[in-house]
PQR file of N, CA, C, O and H, with PARSE charges and radii, in Angstrom:
ATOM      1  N   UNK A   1     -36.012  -0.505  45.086 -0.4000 1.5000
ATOM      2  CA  UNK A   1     -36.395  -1.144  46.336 -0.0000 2.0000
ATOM      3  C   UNK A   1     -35.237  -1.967  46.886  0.5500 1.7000
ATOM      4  O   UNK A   1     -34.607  -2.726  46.150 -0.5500 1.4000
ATOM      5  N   UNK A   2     -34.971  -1.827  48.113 -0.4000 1.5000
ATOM      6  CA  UNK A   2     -33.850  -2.720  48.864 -0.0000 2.0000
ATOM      7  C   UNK A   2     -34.595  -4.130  49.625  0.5500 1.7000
ATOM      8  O   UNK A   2     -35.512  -4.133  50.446 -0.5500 1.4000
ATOM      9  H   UNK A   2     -35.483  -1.211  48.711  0.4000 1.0000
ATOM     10  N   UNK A   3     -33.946  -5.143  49.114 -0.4000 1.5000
ATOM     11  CA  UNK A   3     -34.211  -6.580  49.942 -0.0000 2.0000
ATOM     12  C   UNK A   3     -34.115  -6.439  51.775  0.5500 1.7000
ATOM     13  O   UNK A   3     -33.389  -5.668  52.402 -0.5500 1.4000
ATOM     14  H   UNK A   3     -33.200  -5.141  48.447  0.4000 1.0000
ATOM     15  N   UNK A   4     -34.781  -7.124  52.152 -0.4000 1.5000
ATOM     16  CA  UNK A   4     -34.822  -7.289  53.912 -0.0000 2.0000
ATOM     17  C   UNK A   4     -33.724  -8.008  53.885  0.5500 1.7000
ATOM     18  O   UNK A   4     -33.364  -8.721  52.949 -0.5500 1.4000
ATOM     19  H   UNK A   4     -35.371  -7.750  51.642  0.4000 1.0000
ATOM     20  N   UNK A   5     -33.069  -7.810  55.088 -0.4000 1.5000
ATOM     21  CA  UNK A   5     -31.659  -8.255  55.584 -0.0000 2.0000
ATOM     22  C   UNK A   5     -32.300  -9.055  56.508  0.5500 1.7000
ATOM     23  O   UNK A   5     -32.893  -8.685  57.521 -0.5500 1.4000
ATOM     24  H   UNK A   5     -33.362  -7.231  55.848  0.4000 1.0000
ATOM     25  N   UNK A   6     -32.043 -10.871  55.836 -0.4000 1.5000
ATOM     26  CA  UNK A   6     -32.044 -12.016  56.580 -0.0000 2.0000
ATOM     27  C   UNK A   6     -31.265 -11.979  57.982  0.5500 1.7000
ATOM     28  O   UNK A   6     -30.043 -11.878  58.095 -0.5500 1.4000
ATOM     29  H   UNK A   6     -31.562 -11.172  55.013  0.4000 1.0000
ATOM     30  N   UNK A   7     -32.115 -12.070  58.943 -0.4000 1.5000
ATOM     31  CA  UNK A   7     -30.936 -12.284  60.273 -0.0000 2.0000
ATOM     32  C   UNK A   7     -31.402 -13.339  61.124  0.5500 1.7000
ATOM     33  O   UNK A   7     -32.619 -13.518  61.168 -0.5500 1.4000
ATOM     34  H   UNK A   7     -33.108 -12.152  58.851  0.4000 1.0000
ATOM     35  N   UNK A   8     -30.484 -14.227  61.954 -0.4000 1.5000
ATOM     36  CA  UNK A   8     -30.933 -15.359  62.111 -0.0000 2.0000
ATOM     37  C   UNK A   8     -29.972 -15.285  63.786  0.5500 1.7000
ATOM     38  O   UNK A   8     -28.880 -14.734  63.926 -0.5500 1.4000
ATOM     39  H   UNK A   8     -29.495 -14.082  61.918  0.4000 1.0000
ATOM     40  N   UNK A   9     -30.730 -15.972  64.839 -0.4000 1.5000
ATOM     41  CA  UNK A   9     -30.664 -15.658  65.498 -0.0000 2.0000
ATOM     42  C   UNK A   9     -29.575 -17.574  66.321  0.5500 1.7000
ATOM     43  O   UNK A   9     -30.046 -18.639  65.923 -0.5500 1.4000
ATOM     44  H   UNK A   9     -31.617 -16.420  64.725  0.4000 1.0000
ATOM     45  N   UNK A  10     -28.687 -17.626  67.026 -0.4000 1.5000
ATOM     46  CA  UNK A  10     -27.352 -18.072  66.829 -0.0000 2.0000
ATOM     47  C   UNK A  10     -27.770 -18.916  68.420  0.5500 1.7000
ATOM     48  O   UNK A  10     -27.499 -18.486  69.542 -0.5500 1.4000
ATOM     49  H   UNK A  10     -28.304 -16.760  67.349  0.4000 1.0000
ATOM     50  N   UNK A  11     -28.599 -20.398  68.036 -0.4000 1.5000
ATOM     51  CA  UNK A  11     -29.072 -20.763  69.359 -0.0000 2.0000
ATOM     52  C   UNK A  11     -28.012 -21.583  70.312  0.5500 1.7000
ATOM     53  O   UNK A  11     -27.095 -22.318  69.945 -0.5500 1.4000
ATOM     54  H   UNK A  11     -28.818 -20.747  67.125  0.4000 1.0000
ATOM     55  N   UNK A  12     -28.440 -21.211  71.737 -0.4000 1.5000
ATOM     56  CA  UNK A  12     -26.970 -21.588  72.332 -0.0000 2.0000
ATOM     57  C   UNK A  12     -25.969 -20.565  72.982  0.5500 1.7000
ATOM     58  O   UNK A  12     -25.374 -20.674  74.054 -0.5500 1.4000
ATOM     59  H   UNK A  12     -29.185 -20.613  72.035  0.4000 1.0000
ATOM     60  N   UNK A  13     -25.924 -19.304  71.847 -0.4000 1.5000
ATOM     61  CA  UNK A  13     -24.594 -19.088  71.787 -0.0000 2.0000
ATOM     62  C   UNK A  13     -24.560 -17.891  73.252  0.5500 1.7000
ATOM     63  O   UNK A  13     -25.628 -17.444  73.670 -0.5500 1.4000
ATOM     64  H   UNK A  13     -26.407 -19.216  70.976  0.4000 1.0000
ATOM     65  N   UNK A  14     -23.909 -17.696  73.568 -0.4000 1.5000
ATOM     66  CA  UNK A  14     -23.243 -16.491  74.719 -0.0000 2.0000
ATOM     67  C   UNK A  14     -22.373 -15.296  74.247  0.5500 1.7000
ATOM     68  O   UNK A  14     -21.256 -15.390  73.739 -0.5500 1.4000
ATOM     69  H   UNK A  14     -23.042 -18.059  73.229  0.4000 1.0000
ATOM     70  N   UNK A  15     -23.003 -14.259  74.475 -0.4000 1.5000
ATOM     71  CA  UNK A  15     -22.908 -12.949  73.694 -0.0000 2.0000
ATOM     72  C   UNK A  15     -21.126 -12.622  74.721  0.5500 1.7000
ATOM     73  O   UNK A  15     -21.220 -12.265  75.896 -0.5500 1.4000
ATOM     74  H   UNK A  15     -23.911 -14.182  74.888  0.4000 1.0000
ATOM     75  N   UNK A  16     -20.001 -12.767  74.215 -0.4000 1.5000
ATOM     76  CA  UNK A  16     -19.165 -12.316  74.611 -0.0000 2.0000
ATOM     77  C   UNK A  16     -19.167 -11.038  75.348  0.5500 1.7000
ATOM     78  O   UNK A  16     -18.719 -11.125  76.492 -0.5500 1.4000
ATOM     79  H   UNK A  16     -19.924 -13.056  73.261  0.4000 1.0000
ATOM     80  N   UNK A  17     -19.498 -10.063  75.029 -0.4000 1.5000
ATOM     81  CA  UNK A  17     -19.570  -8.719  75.800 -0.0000 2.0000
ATOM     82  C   UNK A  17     -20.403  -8.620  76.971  0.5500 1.7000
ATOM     83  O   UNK A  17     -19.928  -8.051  77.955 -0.5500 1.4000
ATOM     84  H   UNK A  17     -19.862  -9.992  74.100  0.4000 1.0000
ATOM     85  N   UNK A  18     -21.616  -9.103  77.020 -0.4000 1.5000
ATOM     86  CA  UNK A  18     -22.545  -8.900  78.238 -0.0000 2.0000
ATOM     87  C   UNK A  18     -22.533 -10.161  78.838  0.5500 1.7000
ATOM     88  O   UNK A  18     -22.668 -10.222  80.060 -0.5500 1.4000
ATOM     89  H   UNK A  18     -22.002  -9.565  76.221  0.4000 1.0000
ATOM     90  N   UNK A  19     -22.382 -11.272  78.116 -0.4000 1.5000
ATOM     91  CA  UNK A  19     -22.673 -12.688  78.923 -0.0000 2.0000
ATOM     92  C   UNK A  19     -24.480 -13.289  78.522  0.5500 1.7000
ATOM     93  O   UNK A  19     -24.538 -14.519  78.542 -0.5500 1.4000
ATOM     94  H   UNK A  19     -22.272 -11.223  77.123  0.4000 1.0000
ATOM     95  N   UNK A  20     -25.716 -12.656  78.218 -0.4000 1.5000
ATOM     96  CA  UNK A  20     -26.844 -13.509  77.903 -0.0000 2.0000
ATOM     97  C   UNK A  20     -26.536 -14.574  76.777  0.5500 1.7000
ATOM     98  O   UNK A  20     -25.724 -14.550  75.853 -0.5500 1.4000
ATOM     99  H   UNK A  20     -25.668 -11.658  78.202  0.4000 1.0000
ATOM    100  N   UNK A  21     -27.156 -15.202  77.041 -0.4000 1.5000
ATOM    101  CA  UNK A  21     -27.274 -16.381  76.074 -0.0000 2.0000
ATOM    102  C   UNK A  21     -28.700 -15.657  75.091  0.5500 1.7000
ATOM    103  O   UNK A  21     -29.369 -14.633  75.227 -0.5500 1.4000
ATOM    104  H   UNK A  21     -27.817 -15.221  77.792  0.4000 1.0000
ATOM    105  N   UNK A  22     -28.706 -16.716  74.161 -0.4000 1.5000
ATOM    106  CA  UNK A  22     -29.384 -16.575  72.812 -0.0000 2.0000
ATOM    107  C   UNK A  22     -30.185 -15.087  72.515  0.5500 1.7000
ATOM    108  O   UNK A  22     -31.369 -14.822  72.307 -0.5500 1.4000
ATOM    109  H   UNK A  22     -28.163 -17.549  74.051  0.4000 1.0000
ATOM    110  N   UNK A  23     -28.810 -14.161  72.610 -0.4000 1.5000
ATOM    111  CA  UNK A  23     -29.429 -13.190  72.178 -0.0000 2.0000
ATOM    112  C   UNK A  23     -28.285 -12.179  70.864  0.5500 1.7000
ATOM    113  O   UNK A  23     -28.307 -10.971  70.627 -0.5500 1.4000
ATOM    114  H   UNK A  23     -27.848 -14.377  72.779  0.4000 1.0000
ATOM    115  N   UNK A  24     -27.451 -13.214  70.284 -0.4000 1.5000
ATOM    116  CA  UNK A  24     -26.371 -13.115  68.943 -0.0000 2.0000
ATOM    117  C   UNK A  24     -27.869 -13.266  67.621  0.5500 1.7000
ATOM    118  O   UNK A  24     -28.861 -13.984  67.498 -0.5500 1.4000
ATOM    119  H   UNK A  24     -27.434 -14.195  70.476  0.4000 1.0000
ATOM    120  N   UNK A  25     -27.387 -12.392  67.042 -0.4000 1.5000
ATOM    121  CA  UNK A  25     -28.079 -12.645  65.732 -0.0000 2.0000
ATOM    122  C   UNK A  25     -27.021 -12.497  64.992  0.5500 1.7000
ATOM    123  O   UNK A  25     -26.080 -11.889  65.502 -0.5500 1.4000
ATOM    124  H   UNK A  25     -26.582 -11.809  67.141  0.4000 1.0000
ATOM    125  N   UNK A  26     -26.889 -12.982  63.668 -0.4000 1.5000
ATOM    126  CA  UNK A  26     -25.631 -13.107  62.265 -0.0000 2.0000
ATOM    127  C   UNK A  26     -26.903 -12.800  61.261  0.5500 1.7000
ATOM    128  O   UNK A  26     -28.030 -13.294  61.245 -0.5500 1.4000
ATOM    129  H   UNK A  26     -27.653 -13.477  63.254  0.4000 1.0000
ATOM    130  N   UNK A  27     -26.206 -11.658  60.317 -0.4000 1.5000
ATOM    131  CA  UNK A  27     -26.474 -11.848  59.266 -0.0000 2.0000
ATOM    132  C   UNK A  27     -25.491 -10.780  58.303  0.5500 1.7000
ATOM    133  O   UNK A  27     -24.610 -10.027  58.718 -0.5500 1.4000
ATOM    134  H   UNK A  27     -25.290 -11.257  60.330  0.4000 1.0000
ATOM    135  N   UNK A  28     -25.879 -10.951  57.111 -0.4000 1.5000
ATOM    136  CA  UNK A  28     -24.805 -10.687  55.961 -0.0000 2.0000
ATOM    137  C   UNK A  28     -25.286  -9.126  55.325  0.5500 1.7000
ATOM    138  O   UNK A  28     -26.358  -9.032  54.726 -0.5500 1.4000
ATOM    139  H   UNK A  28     -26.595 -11.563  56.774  0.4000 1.0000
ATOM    140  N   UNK A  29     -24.690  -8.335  55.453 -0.4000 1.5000
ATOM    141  CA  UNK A  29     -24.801  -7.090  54.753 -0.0000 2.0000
ATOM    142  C   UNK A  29     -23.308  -6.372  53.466  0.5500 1.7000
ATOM    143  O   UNK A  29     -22.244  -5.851  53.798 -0.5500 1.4000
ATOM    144  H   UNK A  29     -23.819  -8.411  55.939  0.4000 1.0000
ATOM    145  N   UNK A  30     -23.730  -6.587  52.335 -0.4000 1.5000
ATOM    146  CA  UNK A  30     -22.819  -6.045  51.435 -0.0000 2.0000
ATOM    147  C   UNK A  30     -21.932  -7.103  51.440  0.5500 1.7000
ATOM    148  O   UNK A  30     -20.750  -6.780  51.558 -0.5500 1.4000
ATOM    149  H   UNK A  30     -24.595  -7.010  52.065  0.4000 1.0000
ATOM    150  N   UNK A  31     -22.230  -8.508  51.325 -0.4000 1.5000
ATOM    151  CA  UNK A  31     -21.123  -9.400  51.437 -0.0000 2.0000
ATOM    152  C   UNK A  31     -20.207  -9.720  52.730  0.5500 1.7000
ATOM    153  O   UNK A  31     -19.244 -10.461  52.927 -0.5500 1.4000
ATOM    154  H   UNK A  31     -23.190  -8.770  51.228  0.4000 1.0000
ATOM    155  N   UNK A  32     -20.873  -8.915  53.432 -0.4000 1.5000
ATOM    156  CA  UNK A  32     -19.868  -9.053  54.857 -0.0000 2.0000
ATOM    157  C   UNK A  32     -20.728  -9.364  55.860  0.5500 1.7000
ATOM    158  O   UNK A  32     -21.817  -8.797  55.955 -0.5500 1.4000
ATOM    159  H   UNK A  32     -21.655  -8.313  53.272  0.4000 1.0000
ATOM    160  N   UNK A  33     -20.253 -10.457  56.851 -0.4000 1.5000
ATOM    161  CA  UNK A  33     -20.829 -11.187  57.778 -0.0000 2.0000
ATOM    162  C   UNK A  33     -20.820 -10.306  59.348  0.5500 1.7000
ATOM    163  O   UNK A  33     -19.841  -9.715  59.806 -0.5500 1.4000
ATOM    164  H   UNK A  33     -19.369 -10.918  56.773  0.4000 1.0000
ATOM    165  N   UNK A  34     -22.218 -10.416  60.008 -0.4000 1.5000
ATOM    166  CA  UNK A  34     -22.158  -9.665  60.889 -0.0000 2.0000
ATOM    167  C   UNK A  34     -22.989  -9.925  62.049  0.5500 1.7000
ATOM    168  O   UNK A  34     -24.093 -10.469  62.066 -0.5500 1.4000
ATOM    169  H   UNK A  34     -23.012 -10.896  59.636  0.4000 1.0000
ATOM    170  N   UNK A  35     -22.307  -9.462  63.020 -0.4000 1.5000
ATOM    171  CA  UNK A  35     -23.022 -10.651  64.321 -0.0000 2.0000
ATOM    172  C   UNK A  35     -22.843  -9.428  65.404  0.5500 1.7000
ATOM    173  O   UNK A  35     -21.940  -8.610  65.580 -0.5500 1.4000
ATOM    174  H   UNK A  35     -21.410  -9.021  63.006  0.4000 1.0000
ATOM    175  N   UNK A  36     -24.188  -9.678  66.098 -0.4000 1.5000
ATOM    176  CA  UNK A  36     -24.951  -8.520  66.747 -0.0000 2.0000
ATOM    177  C   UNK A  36     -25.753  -8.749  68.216  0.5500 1.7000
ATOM    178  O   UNK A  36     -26.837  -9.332  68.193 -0.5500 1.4000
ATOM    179  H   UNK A  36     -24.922 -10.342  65.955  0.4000 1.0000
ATOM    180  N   UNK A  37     -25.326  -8.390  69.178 -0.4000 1.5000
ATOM    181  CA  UNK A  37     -25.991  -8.668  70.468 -0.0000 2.0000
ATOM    182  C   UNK A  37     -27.510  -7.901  70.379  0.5500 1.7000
ATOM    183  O   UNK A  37     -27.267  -6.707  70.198 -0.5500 1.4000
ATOM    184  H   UNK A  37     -24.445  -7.917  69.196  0.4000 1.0000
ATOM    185  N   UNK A  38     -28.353  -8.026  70.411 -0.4000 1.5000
ATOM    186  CA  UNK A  38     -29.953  -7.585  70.394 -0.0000 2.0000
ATOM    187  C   UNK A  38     -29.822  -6.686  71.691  0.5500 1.7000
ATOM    188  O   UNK A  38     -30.372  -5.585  71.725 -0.5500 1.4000
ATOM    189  H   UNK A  38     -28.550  -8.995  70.558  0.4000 1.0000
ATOM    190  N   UNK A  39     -28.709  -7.420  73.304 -0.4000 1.5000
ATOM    191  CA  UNK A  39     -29.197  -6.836  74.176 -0.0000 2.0000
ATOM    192  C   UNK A  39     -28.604  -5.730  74.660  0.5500 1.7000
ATOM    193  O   UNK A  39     -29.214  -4.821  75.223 -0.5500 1.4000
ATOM    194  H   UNK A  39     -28.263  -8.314  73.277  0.4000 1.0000
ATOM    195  N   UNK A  40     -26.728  -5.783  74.350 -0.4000 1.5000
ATOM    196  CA  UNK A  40     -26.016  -4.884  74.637 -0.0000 2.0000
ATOM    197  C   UNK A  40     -25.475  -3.720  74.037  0.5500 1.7000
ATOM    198  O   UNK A  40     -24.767  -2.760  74.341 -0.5500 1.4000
ATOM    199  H   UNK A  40     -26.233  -6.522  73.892  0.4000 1.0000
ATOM    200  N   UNK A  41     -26.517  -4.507  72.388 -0.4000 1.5000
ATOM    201  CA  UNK A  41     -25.609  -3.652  71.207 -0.0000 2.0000
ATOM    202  C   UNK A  41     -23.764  -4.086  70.714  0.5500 1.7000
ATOM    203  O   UNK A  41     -23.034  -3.348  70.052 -0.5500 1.4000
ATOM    204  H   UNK A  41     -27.092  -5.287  72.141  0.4000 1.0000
ATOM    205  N   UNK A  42     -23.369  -5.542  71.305 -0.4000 1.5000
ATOM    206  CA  UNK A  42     -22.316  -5.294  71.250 -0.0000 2.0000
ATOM    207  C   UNK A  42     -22.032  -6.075  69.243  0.5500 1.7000
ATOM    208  O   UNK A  42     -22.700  -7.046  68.887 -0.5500 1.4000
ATOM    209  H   UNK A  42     -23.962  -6.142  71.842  0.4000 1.0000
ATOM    210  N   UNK A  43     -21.077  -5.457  68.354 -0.4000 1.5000
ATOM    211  CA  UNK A  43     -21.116  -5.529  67.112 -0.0000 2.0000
ATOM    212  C   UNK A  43     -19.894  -6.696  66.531  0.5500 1.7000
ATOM    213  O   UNK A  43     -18.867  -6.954  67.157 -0.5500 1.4000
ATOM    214  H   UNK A  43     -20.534  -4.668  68.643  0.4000 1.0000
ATOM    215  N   UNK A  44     -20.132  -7.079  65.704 -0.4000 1.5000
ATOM    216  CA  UNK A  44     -18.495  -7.410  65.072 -0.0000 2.0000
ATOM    217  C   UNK A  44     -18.775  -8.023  63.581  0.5500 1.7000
ATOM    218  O   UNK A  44     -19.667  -8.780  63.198 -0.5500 1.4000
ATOM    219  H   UNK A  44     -20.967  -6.869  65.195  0.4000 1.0000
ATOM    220  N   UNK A  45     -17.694  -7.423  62.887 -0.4000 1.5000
ATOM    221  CA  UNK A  45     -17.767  -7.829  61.393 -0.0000 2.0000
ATOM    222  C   UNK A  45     -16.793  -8.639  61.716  0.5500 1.7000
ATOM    223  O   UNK A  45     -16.025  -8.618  62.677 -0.5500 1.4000
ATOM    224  H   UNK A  45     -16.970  -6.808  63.199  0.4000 1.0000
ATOM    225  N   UNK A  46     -16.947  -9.773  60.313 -0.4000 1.5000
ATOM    226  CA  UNK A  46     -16.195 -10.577  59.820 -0.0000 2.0000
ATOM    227  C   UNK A  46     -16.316 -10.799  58.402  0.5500 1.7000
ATOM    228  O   UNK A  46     -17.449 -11.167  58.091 -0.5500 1.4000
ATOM    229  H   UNK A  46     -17.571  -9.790  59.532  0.4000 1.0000
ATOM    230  N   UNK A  47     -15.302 -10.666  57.203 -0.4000 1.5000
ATOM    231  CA  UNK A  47     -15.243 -11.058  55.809 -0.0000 2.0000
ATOM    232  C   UNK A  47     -15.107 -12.367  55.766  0.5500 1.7000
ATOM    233  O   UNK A  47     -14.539 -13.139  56.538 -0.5500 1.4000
ATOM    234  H   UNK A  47     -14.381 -10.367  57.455  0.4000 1.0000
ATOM    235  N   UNK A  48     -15.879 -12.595  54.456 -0.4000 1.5000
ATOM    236  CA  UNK A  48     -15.317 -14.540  54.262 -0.0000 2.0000
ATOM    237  C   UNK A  48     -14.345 -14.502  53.954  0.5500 1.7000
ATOM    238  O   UNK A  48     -14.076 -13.509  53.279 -0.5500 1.4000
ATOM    239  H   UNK A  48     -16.341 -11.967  53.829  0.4000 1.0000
ATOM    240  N   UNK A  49     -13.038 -15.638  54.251 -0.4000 1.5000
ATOM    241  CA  UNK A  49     -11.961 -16.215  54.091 -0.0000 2.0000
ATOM    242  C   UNK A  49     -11.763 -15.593  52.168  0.5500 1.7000
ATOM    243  O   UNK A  49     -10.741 -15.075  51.718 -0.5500 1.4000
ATOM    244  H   UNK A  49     -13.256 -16.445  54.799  0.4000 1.0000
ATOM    245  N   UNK A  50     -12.613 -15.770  51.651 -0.4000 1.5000
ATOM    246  CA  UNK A  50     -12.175 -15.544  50.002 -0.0000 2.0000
ATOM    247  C   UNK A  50     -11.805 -13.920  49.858  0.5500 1.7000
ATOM    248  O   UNK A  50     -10.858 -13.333  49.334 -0.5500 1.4000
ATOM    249  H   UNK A  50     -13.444 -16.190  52.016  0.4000 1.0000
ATOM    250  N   UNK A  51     -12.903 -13.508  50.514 -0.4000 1.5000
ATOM    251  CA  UNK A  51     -12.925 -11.674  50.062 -0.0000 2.0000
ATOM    252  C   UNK A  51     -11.511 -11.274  50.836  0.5500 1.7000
ATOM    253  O   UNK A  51     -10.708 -10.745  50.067 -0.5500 1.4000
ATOM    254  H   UNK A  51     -13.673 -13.984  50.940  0.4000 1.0000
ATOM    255  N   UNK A  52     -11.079 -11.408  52.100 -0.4000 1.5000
ATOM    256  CA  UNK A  52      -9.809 -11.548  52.665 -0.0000 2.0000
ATOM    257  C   UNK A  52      -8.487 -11.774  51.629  0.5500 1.7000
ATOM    258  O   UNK A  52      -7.622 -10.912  51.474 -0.5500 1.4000
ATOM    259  H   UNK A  52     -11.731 -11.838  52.725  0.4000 1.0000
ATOM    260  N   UNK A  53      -8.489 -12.759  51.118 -0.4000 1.5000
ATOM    261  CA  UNK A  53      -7.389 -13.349  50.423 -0.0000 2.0000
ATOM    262  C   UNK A  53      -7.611 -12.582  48.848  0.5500 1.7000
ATOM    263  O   UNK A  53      -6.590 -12.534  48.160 -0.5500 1.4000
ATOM    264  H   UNK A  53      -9.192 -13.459  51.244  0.4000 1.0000
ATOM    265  N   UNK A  54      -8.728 -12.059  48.324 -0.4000 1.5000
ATOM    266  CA  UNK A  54      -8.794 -11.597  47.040 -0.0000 2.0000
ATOM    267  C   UNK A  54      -8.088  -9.777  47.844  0.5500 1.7000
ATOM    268  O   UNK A  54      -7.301  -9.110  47.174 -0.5500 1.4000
ATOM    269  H   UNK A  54      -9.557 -12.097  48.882  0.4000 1.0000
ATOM    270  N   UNK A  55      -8.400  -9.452  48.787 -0.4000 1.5000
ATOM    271  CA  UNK A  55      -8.019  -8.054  48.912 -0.0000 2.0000
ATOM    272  C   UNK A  55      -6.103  -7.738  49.453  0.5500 1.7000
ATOM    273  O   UNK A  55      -5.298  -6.808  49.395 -0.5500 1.4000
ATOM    274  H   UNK A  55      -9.040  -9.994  49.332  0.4000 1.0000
ATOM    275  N   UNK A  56      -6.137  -9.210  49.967 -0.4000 1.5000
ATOM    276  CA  UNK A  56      -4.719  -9.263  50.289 -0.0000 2.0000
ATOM    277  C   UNK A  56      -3.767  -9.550  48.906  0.5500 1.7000
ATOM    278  O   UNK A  56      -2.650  -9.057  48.752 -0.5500 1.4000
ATOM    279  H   UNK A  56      -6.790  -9.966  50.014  0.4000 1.0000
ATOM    280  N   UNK A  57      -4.266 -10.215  48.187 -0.4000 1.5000
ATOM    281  CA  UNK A  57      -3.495 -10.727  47.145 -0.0000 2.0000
ATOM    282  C   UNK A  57      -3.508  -9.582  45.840  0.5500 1.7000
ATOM    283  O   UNK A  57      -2.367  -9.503  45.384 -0.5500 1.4000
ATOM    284  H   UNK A  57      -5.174 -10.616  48.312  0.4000 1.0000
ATOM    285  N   UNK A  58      -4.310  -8.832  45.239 -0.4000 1.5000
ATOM    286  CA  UNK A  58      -4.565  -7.410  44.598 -0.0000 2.0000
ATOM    287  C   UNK A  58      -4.291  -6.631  45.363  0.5500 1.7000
ATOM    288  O   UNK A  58      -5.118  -5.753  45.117 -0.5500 1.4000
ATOM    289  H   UNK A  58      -5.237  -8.896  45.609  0.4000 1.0000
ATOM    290  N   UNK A  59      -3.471  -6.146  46.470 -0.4000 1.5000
ATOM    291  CA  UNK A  59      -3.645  -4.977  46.963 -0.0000 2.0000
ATOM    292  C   UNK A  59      -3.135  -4.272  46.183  0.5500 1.7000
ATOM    293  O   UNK A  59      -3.573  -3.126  46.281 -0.5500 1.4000
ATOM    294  H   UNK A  59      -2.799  -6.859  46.669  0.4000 1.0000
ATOM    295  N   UNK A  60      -2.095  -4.442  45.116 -0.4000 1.5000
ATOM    296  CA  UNK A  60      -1.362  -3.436  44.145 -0.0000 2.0000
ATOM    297  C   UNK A  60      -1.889  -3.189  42.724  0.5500 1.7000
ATOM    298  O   UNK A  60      -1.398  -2.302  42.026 -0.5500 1.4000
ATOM    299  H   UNK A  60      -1.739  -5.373  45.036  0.4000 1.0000
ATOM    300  N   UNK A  61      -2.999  -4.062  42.248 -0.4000 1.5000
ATOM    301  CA  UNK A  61      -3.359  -4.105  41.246 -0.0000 2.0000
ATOM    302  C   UNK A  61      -4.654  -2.867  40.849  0.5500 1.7000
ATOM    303  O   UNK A  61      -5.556  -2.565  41.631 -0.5500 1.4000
ATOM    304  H   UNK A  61      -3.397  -4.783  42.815  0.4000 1.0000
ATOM    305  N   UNK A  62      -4.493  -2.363  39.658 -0.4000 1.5000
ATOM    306  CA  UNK A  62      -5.384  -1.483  39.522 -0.0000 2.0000
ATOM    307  C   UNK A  62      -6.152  -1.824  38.607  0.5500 1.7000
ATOM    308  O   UNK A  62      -7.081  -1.023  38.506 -0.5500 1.4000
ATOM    309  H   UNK A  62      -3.760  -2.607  39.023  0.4000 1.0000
ATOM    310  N   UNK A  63      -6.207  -2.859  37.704 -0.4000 1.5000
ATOM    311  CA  UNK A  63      -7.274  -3.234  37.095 -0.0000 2.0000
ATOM    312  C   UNK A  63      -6.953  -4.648  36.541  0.5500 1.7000
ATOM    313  O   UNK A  63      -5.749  -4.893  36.609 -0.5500 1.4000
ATOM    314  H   UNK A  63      -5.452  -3.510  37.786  0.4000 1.0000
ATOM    315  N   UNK A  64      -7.775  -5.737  35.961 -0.4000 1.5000
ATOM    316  CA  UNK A  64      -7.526  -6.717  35.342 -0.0000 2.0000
ATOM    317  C   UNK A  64      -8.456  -6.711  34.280  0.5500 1.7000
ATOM    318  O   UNK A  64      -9.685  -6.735  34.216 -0.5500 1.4000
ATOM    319  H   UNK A  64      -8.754  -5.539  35.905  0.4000 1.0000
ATOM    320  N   UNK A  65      -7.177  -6.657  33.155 -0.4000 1.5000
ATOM    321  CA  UNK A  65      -7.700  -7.892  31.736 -0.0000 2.0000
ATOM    322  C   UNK A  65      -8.105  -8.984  31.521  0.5500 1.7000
ATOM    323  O   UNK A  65      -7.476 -10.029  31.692 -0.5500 1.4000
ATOM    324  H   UNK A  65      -6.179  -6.638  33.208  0.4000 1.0000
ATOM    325  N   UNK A  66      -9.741  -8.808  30.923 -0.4000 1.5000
ATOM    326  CA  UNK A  66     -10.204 -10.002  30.533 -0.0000 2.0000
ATOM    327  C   UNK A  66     -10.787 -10.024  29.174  0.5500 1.7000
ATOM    328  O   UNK A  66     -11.974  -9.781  28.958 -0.5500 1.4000
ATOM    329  H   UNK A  66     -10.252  -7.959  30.784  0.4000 1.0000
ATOM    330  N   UNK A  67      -9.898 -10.328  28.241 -0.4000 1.5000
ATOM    331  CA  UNK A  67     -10.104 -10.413  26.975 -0.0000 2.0000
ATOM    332  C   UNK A  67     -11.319 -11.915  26.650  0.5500 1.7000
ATOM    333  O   UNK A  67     -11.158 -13.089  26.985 -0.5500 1.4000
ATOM    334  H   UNK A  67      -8.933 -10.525  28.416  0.4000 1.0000
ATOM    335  N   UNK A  68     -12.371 -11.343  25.970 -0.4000 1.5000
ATOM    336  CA  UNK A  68     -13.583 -12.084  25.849 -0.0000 2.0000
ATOM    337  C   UNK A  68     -13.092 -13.235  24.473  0.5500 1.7000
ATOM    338  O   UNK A  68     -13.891 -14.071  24.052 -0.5500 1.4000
ATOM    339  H   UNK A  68     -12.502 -10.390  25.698  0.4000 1.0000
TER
END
């Protein structure tokens, strides 16, 4: 069974692409943050600051040792 995807709706805010107000919802899928116009469809991901810096900083690494 898959959990419901919390989405929360962003009061105030002004949907860059079309211009309505309070119609942004954010919520988090697979660790990644995601924010969604209800009216225009317009989309945009964003990673947290950590997952960013862990993929920039391993980009060459193919595995890590962790001796227990």
């Amino acid at each position: 069974m898959s959990k419901k995807t919390k989405k929360r709706f962003i009061a105030g805010a002004k949907c860059p692409e079309c211009g309505a107000m309070d119609t942004l919802m954010l919520y988090f899928e697979n660790n990644v943050e995601k924010l969604a116009c209800v009216k225009c469809d317009y989309a945009e991901t964003q990673t947290n600051d950590e997952v960013k810096a862990a993929n920039k900083s391993n980009a060459n690494v193919i595995g890590v040792f962790k001796p227990e």
